[in-house]
N, C-alpha and C positions, 0 to 999 in steps of 0.2 A: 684545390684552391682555385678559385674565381678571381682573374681579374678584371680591373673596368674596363669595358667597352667587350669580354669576352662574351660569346652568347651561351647562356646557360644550358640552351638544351643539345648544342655540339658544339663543344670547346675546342676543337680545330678548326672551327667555322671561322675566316678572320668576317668581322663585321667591319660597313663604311667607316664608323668611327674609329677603327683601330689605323685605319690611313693615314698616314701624315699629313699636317697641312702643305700644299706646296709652299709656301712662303717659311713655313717651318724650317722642313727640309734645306731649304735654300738658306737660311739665316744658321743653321748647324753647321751648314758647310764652307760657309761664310768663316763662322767660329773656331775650324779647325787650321784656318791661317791665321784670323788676324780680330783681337777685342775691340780694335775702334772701327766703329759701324755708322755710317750716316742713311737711318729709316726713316720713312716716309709711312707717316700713320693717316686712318680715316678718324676723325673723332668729333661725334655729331655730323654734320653736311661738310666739313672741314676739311681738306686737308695740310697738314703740316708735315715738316720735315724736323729733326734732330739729328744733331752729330753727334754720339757715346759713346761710352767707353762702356762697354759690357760688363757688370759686375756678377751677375749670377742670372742663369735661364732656369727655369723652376715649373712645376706642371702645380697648381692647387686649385680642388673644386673644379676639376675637371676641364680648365682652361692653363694653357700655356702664357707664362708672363718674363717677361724682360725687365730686371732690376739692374735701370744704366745708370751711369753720372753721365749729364744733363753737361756739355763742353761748352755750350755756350753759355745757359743760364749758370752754371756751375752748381748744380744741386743735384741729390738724389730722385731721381725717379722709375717711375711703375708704367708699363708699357702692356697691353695684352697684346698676345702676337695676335689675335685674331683680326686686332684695327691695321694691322700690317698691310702695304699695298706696295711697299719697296722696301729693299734692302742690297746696301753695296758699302764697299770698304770706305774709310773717312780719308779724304786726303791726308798725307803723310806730314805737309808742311803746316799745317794750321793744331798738331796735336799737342797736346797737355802731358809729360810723363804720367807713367800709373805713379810713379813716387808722390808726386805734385800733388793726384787724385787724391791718394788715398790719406796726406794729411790736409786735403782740403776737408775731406769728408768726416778726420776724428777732429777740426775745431769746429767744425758744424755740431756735433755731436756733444762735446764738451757742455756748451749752454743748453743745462736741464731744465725745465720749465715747465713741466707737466709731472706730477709724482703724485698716485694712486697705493692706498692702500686695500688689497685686494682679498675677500672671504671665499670660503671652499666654493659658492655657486658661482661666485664671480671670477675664480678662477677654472671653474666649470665650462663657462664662456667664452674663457682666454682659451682654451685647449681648442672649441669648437673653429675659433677662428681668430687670426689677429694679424693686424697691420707687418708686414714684414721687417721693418726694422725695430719693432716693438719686441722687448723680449722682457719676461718678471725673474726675480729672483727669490725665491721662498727663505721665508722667518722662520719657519720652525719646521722641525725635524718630521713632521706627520703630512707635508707639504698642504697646509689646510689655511695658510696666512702666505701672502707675498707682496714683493714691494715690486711695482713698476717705475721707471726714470727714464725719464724720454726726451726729446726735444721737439716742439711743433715750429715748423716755420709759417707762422702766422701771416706772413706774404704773400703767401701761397691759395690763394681761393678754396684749388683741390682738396688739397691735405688737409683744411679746416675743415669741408666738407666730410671728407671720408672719417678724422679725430672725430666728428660729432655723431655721425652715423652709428659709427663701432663705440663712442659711447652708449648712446642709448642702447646698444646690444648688451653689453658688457653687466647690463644690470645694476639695480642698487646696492650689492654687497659691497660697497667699496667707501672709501674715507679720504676723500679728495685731502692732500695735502698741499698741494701746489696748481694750480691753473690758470691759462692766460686769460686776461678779461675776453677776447677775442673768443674764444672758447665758449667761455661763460654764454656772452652774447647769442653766439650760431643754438645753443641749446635751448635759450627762451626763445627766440624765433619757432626754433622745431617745437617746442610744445603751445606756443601760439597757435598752432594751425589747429589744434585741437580745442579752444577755448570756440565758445560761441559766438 
């Protein structure tokens, strides 16, 4: 059995990719004291900082990503460690309980506003890849129909962005039930670009 990053023609070989990122490394070690973290990301020529609360560190498609709650903005968000340029613990006086969090984050979640009916290719799709708070639920027993319920924060530039992207992935096997106009909108734009 192969895995990524081993080298196929001597599997004891470790390869550079099998390295930790230092910032990795450092942001694990970080984690095994303490989940609120104030990082300092590169993103475009930019850099910013955030203070979060750690909710899951996650490796998919071959990059390592940080799903924080956002303490200041007070939202969920998606972090690639790769944009990482710092990482140190959040001051203790300025923090949010995880209780706090976690039912800020189930009334966020509450208001559904995107609800997709989803066919075997289009759940073909879902399996290859999907937004990480996005999850479906199957209708029938042969798992060949499912329903998706989600919530977009349409305030959000990002997530309108990426909701429209992994639409157009997701394909046409699907029976739109619910969608924000905001939605609608970013999707004629994106097939705009293809009209003459």
């Amino acid at each position: 059995m192969l895995f990524e990053g081993t080298n196929p023609n001597n599997p004891d070989l470790l390869e550079l990719s099998d390295l930790p990122y230092p910032m990795l490394e450092k942001l694990i070690q970080l984690l095994l004291l303490d989940s609120y973290l104030l990082i300092t990301i590169k993103e475009e020529k930019v850099i910013k900082t955030y203070p979060i609360y750690l909710l899951h560190l996650y490796h998919e498609k071959g990059l390592w990503l940080i799903e924080g709650f956002d303490l200041k903005d007070v939202r969920r968000r998606i972090f690639p460690v790769d944009n990482l340029t710092n990482v140190k613990p959040y001051s203790a006086k300025k923090r949010i309980s995880k209780k706090k969090i976690l039912e800020k984050l189930s009334k966020q979640e509450e208001v559904i506003n995107l609800v997709l009916e989803l066919g075997p290719q289009a759940i073909a799709q879902f399996k290859k890849y999907h937004p990480l708070k996005i999850s479906i639920s199957y209708t029938n027993p042969y798992q060949t129909a499912a329903i998706l319920k989600t919530f977009i924060n349409v305030n959000h530039p990002e997530e309108l962005s990426e909701i429209t992207n992994w639409l157009l992935f997701i394909g046409e096997d699907i029976k739109v039930r619910e969608v924000p106009e905001e939605v609608l909108e970013g999707l004629q734009e994106r097939l705009c670009l293809f009209c003459p």
